[in-house]
C-alpha positions as CSV (number, residue, x, y, z in Angstrom):
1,X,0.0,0.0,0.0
2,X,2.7,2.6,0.8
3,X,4.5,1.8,-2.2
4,X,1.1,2.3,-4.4
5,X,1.2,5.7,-2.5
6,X,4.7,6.4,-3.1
7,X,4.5,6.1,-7.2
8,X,0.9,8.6,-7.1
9,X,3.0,11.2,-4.9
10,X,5.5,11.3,-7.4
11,X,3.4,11.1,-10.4
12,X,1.8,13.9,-9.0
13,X,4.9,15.8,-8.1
14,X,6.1,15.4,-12.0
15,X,3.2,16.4,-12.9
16,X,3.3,20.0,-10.8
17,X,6.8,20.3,-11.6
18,X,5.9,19.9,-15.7
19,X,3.3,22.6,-14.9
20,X,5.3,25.0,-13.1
21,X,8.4,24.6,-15.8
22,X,6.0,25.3,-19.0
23,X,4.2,28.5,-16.8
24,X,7.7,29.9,-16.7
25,X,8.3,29.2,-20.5
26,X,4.8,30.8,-21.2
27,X,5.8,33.3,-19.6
28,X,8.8,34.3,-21.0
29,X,7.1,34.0,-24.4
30,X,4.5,36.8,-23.0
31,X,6.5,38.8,-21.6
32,X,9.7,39.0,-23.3
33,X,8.7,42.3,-25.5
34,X,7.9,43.7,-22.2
35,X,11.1,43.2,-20.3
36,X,13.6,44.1,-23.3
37,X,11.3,47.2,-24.7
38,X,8.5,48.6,-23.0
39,X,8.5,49.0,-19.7
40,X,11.4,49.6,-16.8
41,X,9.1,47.7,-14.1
42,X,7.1,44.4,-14.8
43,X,5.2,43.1,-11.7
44,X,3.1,40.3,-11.5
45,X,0.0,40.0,-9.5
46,X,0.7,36.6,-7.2
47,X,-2.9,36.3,-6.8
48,X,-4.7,34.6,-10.0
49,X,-7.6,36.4,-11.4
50,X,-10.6,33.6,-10.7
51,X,-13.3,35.7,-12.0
52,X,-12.4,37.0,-15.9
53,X,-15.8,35.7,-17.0
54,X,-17.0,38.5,-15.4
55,X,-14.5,40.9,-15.6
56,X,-14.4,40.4,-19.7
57,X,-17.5,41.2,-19.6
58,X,-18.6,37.5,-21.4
59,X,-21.6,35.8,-21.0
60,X,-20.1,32.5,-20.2
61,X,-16.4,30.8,-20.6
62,X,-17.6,29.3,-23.5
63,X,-15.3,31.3,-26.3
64,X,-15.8,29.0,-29.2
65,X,-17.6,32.3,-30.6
66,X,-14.3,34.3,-30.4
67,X,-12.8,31.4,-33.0
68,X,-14.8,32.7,-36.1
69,X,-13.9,32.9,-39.6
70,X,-14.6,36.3,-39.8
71,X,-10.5,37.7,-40.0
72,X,-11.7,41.6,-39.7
73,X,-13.5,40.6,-36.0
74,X,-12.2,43.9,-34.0
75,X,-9.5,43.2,-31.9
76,X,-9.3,39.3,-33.1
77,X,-5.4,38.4,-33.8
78,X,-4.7,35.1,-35.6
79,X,-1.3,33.7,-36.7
80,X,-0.8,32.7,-40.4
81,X,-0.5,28.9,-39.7
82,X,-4.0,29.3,-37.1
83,X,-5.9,26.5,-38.6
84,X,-9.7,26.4,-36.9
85,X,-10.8,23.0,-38.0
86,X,-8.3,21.1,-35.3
87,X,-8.2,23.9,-33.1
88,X,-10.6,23.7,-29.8
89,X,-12.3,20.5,-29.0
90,X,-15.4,20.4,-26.6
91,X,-13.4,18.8,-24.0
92,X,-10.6,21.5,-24.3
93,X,-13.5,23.8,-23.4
94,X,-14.9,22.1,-20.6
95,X,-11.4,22.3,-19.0
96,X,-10.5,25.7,-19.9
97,X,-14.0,26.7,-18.2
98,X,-13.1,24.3,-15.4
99,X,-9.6,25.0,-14.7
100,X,-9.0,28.3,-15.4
101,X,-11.0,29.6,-12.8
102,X,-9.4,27.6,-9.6
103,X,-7.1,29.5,-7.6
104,X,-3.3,29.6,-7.8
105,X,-1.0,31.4,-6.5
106,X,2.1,33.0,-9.0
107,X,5.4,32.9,-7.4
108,X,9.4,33.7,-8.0
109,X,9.5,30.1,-9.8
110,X,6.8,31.0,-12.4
111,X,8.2,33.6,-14.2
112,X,11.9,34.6,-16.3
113,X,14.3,37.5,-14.8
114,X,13.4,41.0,-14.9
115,X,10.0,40.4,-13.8
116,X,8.6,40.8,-10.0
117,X,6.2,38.9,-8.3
118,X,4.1,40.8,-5.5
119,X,0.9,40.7,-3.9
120,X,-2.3,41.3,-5.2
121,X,-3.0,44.1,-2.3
122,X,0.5,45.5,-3.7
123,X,-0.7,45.7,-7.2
124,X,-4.2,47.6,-6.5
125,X,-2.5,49.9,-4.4
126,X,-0.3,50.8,-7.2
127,X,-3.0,51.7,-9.3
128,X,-5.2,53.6,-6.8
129,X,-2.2,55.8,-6.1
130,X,-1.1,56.3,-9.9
131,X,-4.9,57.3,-10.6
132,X,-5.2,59.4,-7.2
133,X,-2.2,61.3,-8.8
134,X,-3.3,61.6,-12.4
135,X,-0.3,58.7,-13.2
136,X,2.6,60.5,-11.6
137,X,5.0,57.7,-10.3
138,X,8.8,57.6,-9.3
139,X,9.1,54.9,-12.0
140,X,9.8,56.0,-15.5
141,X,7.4,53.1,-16.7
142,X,5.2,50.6,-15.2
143,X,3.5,47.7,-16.1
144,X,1.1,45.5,-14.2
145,X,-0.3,42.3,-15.2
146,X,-2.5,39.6,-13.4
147,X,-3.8,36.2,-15.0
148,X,-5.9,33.6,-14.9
149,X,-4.3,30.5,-14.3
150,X,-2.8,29.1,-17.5
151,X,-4.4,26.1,-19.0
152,X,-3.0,23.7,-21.0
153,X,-4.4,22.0,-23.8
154,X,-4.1,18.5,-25.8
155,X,-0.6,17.2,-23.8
156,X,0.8,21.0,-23.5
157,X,0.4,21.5,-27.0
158,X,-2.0,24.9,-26.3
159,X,-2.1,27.0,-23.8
160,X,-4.9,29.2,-22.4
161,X,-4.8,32.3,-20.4
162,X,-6.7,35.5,-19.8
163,X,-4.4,38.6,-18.7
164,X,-4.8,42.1,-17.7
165,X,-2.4,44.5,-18.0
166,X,-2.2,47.8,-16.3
167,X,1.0,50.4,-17.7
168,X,1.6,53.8,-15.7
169,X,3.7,56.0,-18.2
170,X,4.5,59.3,-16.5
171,X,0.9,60.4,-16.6
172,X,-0.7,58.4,-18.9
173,X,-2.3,55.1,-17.4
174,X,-3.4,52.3,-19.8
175,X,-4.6,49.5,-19.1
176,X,-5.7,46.2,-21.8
177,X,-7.8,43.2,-21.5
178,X,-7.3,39.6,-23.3
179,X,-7.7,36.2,-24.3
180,X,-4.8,34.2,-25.5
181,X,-3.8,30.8,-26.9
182,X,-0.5,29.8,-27.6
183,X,1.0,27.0,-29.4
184,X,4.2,25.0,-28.5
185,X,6.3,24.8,-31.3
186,X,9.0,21.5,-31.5
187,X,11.8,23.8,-30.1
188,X,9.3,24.0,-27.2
189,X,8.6,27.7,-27.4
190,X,5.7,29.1,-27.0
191,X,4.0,31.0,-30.0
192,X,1.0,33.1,-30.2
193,X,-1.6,31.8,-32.4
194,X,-4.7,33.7,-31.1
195,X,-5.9,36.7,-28.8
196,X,-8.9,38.4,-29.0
197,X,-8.5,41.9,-27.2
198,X,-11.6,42.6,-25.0
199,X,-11.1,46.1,-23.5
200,X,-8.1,48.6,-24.8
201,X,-7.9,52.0,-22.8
């Protein structure tokens, strides 16, 4: 019996380790732009965003409607090699609507150099001070992002997640909602394929 135990807590412990590796890699992919370019400051929200249904202001997690054929959709981004037919299945639905709501906690192990994990209490304070001072900050440039937990699809071949970011650029504040999948390619990066931009401001 203890041995039976043994071989499920390390199954399971591969399996968390597999997850927590290909978050970092997503990550990286995301946010590389972002730590070379745009902003002097990148800080993560540690607390996973359980409620973007809501906040994307959707009617339900189902976003087979987002994968339409229609290539002028505002805000829809596809890559040239998106094919639709073996894209989503219903099951790869069900679980992003399942797992992509459960709460998870980012942390130091989740994400590439350059990048800062803090609290969530952190992060809103941020932004109620940059507002409350029309976006004056000591940092030359600020962004803020918080996600959903990622979700990956079809033996990590997709990935799922929702983000927000928030940027604080001397006095401007901007702030950007999305859905994205990314595909892995053989190399084993990870490759946008499709976003659909909710809420740009």
């Amino acid at each position: 019996m203890k041995f039976y135990l043994l071989i499920l807590l390390l199954i399971s412990f591969g399996c968390a380790s597999k997850e927590t590796k290909e978050i970092k890699h997503l990550m990286e992919s995301l946010l590389s732009a972002e730590i070379n370019k745009l902003a002097d400051t990148v800080l993560i929200s540690n607390r996973a965003v359980i409620d973007w249904v809501e906040r994307a202001e959707l009617e339900s997690c189902n976003i087979a409607d987002m994968i339409m054929d229609n290539e002028w959709s505002l805000g829809l981004f596809k890559a040239e090699n998106f094919q639709r037919e073996d894209f989503l299945t219903a099951s790869d639905n069900d679980k992003i609507c399942r797992e992509s709501v459960l709460e998870f906690q980012f942390g130091p192990e989740h994400v590439p150099e350059g990048v800062s994990v803090v609290s969530y209490d952190y992060t809103e304070k941020l932004l109620e001070e940059a507002e409350l001072y029309d976006g004056k900050s000591e940092l030359k440039s600020l962004a803020i992002y918080q996600f959903s937990k990622p979700v990956f699809l079809q033996r990590y071949r997709l990935a799922f997640v929702y983000y927000e970011r928030h940027s604080i650029v001397g006095p401007m504040i901007g702030m950007s909602k999305s859905l994205l999948f990314f595909e892995k390619s053989e190399s084993g990066e990870w490759n946008l394929i499709l976003s659909q931009t909710l809420i740009l401001a």
